[in-house]
Biopython code that builds the backbone (N, CA, C, O; Angstrom):
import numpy as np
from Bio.PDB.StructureBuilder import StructureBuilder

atoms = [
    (1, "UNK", "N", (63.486, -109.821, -138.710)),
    (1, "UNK", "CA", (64.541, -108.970, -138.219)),
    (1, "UNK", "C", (64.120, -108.164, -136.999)),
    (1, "UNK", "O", (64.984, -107.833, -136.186)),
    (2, "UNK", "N", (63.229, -107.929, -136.875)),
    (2, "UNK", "CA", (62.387, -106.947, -135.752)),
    (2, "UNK", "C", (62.734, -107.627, -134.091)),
    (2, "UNK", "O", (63.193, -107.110, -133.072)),
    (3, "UNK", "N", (62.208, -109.173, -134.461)),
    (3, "UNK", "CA", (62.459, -109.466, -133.493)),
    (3, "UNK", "C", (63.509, -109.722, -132.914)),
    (3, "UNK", "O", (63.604, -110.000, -131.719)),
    (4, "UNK", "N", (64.589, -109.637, -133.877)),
    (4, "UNK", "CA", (66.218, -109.964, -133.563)),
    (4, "UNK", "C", (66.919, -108.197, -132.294)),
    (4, "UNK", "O", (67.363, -107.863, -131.195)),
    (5, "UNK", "N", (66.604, -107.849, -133.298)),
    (5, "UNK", "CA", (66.276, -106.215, -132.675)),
    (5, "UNK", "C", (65.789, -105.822, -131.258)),
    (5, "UNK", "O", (66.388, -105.300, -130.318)),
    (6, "UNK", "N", (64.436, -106.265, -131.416)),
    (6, "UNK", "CA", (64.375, -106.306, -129.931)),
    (6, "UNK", "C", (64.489, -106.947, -129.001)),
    (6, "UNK", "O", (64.233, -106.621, -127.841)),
    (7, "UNK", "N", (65.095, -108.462, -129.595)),
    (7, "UNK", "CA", (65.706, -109.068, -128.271)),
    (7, "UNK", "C", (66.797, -108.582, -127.639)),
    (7, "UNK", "O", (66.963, -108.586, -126.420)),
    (8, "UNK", "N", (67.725, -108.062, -128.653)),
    (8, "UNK", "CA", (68.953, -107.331, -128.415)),
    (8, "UNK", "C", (68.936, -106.303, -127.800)),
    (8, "UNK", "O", (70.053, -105.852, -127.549)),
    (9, "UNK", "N", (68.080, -105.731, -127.443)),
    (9, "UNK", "CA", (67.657, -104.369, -126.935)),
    (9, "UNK", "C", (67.023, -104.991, -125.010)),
    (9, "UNK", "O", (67.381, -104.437, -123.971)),
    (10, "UNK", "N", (66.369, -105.829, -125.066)),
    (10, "UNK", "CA", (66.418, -106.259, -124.126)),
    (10, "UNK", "C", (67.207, -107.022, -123.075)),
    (10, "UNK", "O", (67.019, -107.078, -121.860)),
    (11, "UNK", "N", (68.372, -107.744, -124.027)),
    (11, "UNK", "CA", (69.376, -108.498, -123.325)),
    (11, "UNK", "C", (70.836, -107.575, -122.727)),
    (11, "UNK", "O", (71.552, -107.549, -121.726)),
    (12, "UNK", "N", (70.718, -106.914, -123.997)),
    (12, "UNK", "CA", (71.845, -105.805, -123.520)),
    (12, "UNK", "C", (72.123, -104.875, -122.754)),
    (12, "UNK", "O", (73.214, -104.728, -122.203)),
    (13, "UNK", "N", (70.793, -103.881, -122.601)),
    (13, "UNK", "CA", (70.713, -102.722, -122.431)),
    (13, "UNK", "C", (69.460, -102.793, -121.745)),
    (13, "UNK", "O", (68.582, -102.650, -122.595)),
    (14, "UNK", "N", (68.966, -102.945, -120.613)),
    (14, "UNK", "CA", (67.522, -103.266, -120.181)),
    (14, "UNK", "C", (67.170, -101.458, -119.703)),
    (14, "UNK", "O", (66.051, -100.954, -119.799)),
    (15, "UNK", "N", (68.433, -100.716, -119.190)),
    (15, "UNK", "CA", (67.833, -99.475, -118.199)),
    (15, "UNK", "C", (67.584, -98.696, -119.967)),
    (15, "UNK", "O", (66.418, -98.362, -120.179)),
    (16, "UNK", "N", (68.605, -98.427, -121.144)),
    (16, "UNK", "CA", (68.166, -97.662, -122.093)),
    (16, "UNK", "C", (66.752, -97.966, -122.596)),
    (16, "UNK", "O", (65.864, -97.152, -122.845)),
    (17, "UNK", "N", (66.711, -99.713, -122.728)),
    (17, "UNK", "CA", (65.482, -99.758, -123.192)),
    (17, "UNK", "C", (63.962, -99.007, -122.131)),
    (17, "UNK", "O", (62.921, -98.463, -122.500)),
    (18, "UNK", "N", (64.433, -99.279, -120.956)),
    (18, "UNK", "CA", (63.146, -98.949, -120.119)),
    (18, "UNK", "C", (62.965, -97.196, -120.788)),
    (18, "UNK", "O", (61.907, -96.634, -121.070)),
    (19, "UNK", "N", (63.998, -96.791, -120.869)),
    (19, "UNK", "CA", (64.234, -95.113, -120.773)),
    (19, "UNK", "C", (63.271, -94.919, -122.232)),
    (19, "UNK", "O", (62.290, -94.185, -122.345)),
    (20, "UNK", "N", (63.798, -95.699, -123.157)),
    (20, "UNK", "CA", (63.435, -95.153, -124.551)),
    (20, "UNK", "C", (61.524, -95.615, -124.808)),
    (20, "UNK", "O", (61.025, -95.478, -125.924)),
    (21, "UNK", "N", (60.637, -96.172, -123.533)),
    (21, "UNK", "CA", (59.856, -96.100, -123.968)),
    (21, "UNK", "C", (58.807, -95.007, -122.649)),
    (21, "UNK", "O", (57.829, -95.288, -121.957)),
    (22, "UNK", "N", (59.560, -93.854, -122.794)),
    (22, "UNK", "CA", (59.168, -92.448, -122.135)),
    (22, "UNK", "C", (59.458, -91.399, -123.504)),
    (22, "UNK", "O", (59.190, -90.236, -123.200)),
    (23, "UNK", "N", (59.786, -91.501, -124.474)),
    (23, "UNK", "CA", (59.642, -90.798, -125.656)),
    (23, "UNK", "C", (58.670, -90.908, -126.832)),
    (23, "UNK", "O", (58.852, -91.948, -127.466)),
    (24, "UNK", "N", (57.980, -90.361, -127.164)),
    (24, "UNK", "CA", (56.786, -90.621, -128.041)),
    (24, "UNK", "C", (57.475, -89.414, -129.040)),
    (24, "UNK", "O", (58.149, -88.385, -129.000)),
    (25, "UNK", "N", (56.662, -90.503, -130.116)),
    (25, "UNK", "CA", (56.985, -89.729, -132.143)),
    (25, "UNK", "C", (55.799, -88.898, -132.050)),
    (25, "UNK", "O", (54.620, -89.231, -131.933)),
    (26, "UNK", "N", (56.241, -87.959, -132.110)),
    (26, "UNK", "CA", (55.250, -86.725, -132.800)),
    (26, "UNK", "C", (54.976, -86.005, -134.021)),
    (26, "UNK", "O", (55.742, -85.149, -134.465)),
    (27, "UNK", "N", (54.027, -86.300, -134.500)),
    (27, "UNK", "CA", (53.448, -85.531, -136.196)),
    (27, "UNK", "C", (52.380, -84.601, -135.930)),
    (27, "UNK", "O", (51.218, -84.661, -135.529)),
    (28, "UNK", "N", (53.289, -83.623, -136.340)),
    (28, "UNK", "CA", (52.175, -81.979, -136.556)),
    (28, "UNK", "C", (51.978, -81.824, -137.804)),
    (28, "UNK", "O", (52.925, -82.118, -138.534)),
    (29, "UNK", "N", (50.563, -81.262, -138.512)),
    (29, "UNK", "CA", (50.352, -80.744, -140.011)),
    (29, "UNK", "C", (50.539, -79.549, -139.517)),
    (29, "UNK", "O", (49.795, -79.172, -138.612)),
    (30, "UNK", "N", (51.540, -78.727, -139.993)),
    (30, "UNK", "CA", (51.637, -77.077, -140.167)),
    (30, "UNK", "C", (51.309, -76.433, -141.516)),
    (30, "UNK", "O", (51.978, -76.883, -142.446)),
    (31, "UNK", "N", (50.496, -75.556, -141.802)),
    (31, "UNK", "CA", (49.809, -74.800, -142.903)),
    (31, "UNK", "C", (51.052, -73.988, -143.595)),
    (31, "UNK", "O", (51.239, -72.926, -143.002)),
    (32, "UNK", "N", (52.017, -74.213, -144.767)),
    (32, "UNK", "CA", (52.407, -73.342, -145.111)),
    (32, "UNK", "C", (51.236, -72.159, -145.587)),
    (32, "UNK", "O", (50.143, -72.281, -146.139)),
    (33, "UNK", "N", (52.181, -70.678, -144.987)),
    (33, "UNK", "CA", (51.615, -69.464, -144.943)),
    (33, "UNK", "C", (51.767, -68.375, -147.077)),
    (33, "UNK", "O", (51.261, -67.381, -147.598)),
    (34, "UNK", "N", (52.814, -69.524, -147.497)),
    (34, "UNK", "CA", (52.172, -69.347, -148.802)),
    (34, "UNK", "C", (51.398, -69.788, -149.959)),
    (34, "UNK", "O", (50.906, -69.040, -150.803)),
    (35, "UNK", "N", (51.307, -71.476, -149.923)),
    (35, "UNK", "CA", (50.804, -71.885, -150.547)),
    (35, "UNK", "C", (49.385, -72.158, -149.817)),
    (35, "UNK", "O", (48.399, -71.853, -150.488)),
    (36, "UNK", "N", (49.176, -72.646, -148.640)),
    (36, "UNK", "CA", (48.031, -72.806, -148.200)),
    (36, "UNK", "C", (48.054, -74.140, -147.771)),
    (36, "UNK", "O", (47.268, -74.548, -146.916)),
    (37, "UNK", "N", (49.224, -75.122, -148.507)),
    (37, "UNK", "CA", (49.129, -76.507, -148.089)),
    (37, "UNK", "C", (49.482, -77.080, -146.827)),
    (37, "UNK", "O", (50.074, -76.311, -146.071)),
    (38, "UNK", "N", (49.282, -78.153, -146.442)),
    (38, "UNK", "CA", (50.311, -78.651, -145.122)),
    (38, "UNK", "C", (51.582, -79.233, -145.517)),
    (38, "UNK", "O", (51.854, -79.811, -146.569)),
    (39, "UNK", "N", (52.494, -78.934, -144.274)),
    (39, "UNK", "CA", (53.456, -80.331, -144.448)),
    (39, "UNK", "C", (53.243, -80.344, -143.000)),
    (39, "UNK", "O", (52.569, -79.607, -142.280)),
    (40, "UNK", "N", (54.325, -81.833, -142.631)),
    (40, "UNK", "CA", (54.163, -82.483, -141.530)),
    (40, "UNK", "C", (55.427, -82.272, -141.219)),
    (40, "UNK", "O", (56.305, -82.210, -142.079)),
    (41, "UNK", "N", (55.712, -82.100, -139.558)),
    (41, "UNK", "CA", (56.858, -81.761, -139.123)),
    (41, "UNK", "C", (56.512, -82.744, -137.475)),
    (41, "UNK", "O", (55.714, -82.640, -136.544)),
    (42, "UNK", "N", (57.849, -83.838, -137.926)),
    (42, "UNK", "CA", (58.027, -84.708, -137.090)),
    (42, "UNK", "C", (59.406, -84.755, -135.899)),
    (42, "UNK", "O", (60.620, -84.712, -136.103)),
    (43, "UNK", "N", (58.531, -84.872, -134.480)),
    (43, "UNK", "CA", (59.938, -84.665, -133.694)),
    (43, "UNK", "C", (59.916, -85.679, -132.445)),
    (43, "UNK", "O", (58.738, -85.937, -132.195)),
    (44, "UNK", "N", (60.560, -86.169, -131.804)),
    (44, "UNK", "CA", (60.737, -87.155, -130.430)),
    (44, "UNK", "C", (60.472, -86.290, -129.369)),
    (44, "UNK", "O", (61.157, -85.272, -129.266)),
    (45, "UNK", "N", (59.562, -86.537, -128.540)),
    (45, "UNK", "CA", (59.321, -85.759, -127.328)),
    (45, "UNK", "C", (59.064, -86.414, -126.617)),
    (45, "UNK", "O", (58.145, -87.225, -126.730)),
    (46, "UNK", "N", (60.032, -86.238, -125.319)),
    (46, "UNK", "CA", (59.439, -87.392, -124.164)),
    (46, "UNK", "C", (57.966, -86.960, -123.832)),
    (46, "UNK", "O", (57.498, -85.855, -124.106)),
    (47, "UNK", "N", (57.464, -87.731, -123.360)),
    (47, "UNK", "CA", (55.510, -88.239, -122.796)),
    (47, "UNK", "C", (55.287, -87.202, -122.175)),
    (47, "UNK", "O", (54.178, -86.781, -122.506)),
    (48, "UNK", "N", (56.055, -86.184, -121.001)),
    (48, "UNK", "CA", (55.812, -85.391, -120.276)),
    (48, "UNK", "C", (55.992, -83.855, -121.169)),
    (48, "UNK", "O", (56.220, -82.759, -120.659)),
    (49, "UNK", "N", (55.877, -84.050, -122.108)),
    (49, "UNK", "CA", (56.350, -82.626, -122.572)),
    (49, "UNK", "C", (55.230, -82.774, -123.606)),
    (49, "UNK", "O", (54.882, -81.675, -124.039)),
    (50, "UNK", "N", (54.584, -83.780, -124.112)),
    (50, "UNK", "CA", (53.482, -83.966, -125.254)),
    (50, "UNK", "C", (52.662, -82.580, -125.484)),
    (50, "UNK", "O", (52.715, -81.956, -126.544)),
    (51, "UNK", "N", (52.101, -82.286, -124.658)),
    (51, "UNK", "CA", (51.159, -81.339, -124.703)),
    (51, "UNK", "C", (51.492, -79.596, -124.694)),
    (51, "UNK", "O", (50.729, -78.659, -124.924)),
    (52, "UNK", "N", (53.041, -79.610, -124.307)),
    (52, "UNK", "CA", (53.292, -78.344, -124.308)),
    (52, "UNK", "C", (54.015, -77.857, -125.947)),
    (52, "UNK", "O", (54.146, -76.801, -126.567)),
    (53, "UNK", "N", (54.353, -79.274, -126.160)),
    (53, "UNK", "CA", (54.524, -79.225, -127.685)),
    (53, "UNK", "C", (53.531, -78.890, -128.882)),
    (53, "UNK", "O", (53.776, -78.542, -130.037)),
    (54, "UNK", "N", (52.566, -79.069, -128.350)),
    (54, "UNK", "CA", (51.204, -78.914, -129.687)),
    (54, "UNK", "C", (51.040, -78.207, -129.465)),
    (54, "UNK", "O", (50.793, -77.489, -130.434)),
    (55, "UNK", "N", (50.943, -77.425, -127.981)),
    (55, "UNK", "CA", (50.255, -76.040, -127.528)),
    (55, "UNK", "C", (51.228, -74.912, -128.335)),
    (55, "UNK", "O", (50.621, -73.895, -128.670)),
    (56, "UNK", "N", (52.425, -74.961, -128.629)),
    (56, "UNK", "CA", (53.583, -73.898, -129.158)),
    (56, "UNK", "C", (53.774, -74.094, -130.668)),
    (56, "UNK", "O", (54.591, -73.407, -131.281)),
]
sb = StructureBuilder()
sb.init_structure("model")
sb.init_model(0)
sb.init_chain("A")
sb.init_seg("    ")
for serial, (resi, resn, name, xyz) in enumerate(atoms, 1):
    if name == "N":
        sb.init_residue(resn, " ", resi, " ")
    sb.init_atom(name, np.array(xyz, "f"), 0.0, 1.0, " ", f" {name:<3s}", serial, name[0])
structure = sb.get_structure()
């Protein structure tokens, strides 16, 4: 199925596809402040913003 997917993504839509690979998945462990544990808090950030995201 994957590949059905991304052929379709290429035949159809070539400028969205170019666009959508300037966004990178991002996973942070944040410390809850009562238990002590982590959870993970996941968000889409385009490539140029990567670093100002971890920094905040």
């Amino acid at each position: 199925m994957a590949k059905a997917a991304k052929t379709a993504i290429k035949t159809k839509d070539q400028k969205a596809a170019a666009d959508a690979k300037n966004w990178t998945k991002v996973v942070r462990a944040v410390r809850s402040p009562k238990s002590g544990s982590y959870t993970f808090k996941e968000s889409i950030v385009h490539k140029d913003k990567i670093k100002e995201f971890l920094a905040s």
